[in-house]
C-alpha positions, 0 to 999 in steps of 0.5 A: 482496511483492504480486503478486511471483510473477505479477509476475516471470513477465509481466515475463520474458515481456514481456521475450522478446518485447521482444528480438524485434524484428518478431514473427509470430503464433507469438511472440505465441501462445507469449507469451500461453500463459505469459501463461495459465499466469502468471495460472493459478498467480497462482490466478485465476479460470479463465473469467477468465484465458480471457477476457482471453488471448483480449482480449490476443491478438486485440488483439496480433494486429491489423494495427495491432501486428503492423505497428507499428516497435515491436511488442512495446512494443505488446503490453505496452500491450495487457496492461497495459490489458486489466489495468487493466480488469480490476481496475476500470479508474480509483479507486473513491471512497467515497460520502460523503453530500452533507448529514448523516451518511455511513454505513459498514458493514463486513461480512466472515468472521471473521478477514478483518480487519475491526476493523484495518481499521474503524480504517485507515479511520477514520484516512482519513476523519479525514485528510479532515477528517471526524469518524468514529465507530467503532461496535462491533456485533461481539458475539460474538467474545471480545474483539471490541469491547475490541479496536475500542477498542484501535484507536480509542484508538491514533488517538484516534478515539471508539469507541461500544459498548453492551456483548456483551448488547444485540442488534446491531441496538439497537446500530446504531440508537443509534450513528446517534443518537450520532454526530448528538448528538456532532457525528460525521459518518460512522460505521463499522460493525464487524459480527460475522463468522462462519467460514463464510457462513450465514443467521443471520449473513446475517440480521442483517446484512441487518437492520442494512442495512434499519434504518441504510441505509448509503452504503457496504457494504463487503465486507472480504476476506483477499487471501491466501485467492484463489480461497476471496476472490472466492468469499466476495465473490460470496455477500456481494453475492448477499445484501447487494449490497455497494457495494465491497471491501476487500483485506486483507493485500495485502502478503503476497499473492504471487499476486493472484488475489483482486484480479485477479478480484474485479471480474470476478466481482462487478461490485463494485470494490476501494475499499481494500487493506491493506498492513501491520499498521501503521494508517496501512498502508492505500491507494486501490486504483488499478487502473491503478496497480496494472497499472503495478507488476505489469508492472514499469512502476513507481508514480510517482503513489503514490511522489510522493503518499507522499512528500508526504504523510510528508515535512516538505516545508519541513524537506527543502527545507532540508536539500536546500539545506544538501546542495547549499551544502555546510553538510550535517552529522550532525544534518542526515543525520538528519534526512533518514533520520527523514523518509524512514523515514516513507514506510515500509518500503524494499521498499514503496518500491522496489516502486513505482520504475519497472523494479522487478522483485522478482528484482532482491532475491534475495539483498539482505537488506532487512531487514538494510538497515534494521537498518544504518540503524537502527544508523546512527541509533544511531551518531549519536544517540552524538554530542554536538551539538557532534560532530554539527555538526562531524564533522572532530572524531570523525575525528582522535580515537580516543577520541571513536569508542570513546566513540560507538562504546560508546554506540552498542552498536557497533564502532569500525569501523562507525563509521569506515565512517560517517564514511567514507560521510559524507565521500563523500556530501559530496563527491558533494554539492559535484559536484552543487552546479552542478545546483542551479538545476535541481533546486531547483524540482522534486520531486528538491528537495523530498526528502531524498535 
């Protein structure tokens, strides 16, 4: 998970101090050198760890905390805006064109993951009402523009390509002229990367820089990489003055020293993060977002904007009042475990409920979690229509639970558990049914669970 070692260890000390009460400057000092060493091991950038102990502290030490009722909740506060202003303070949008075509180009190493990503973005902007054009310059990596078509096929999103023997440069210069003839409205350039920064690379892109002038350059980075990340932003900007960054693989970086010290560095902010291989496993960066679940603070903002954006609102709002009026059957349950899937996997979801601490999971199998739900999925799918809507008919039959259970590649006892897990639900259900009116006009009534 994403920044799970850092985020561990600033939860742990901020916990210490917590349990404190009134506290001297010999706490806060103690506190700030596991803050130093958190951020160390998180490989972040030296000069940067420094600069922002010694912000923290001289803001924790002020009379205005260390007199506070609640000094503690005060230095959290501290961290976590001193954290945010570190990541970039608030969302960096894209720089779309006020009239006529918006321009952008990906540039980035070789294996960062720029193609995936070319498409993901293509997929946000579609979601904006804008008619993208993806643009395959890449030719010389074996396969590089196959792969972009690949991509654009998976999200039926135009892929425009003139081969591996024309140079980069004709190819840029055409696409602007295809996207104006076919009524697209922004283009994405997928440029070649190289294993290391040289000047040929340099060269051309700053060719295609100078001859399509770009809204966006946006430098894609493998979040994974740290220190080697801001290294390559910081080259990257020197050459092309890039307009921002994108973080790939986010959800396998464990560490975060690549996004805590990017902006720092570059002066450039992070636009987009990767958090899967999935293409609609893309998100803003929110810097105080961010700040937020690092902390253990949680991300509710992001919680409720996926829930909006994956849940059928009128399908959950139906069957939240079935729930509630007790009509709640099998074909309704999956109803709801179909809409939830959608928000994701349960550990990117759990990372964003406020007081998450990845400790919390040591020892829960997630993906034993979701295997279960996909065999409850099974389980049901056995069931006849006629079943799904009256379960009392499986409990008092043997048979139909063989059957089910068979068809379900299961075993008679996982499906008695079902049935048992239903019955309760259901009950829990009817306790509930005096919270109706309350619930009914906020969030908590507009989602399946």
């Amino acid at each position: 998970m994403a920044f799970e070692g850092l985020a561990s260890k600033l939860q742990e000390t901020l916990k210490k101090l917590k349990g404190k009460g009134k506290l001297s400057e010999k706490d806060i000092k103690e506190a700030m050198r596991e803050v130093k060493l958190a951020l160390l091991e998180a490989d972040v950038n030296y000069k940067i760890v420094k600069d922002f102990v010694k912000k923290v502290s001289d803001k924790s030490l002020g009379k205005e905390v260390m007199e506070s009722l609640t000094p503690a909740q005060q230095v959290v506060k501290i961290v976590n805006e001193e954290l945010t202003n570190l990541m970039g303070k608030t969302e960096t949008k894209i720089n779309y064109s006020t009239n006529g075509l918006t321009v952008i180009m990906l540039v980035g190493l070789q294996g960062a993951g720029k193609t995936t990503m070319a498409g993901k973005l293509a997929l946000q902007v579609k979601k904006k009402n804008k008619k993208p054009l993806l643009v395959a310059c890449d030719v010389y990596r074996p396969a590089a523009i196959k792969q972009l078509q690949v991509v654009g096929n998976s999200i039926d999103i135009p892929v425009f390509t003139m081969g591996d023997k024309v140079n980069p440069l004709d190819i840029a210069k055409a696409s602007i002229e295809h996207a104006k003839s076919n009524g697209n409205n922004v283009v994405i350039i997928d440029t070649a990367g190289r294993l290391h920064i040289d000047e040929e690379l340099m060269g051309e892109l700053q060719n295609i820089k100078s001859s399509v002038n770009p809204n966006e350059i946006l430098l894609v980075v493998d979040s994974m990489t740290g220190q080697d990340a801001v290294n390559v932003a910081e080259s990257f900007n020197e050459k092309l003055d890039v307009s921002g960054v994108v973080l790939t693989k986010l959800d396998g970086d464990t560490r975060g020293g690549a996004a805590l010290s990017i902006k720092a560095i570059t002066g450039k902010s992070i636009k987009f993060v990767g958090i899967g291989e999935k293409m609609n496993e893309i998100e803003v960066f929110h810097p105080d977002r961010m700040a937020s679940r690092i902390l253990g603070m949680g991300d509710v903002l992001s919680l409720i904007e996926k829930a909006q954006q994956s849940i059928d609102e009128k399908k959950a709002e139906e069957i939240g009042n079935r729930m509630l009026s007790n009509e709640f059957n099998f074909e309704d349950f999956l109803e709801a475990m179909k809409q939830m899937k959608k928000m994701g996997p349960i550990a990117k979801v759990m990372e964003m409920m406020p007081g998450f601490n990845s400790n919390q999971l040591k020892g829960i199998n997630l993906e034993q979690s979701e295997k279960d739900m996909g065999k409850v999925e099974a389980i049901i799918n056995s069931m006849t229509k006629k079943e799904r809507k009256n379960p009392t008919l499986i409990t008092s039959s043997s048979s139909r639970k063989k059957r089910i259970a068979k068809g379900s590649g299961t075993g008679i006892q996982e499906v008695n558990k079902l049935l048992k897990q239903f019955e309760m639900s259901k009950k829990m259900m009817k306790q509930m049914k005096n919270m109706q009116k309350g619930f009914k006009k906020g969030l908590f009534g507009k989602l399946p669970f």
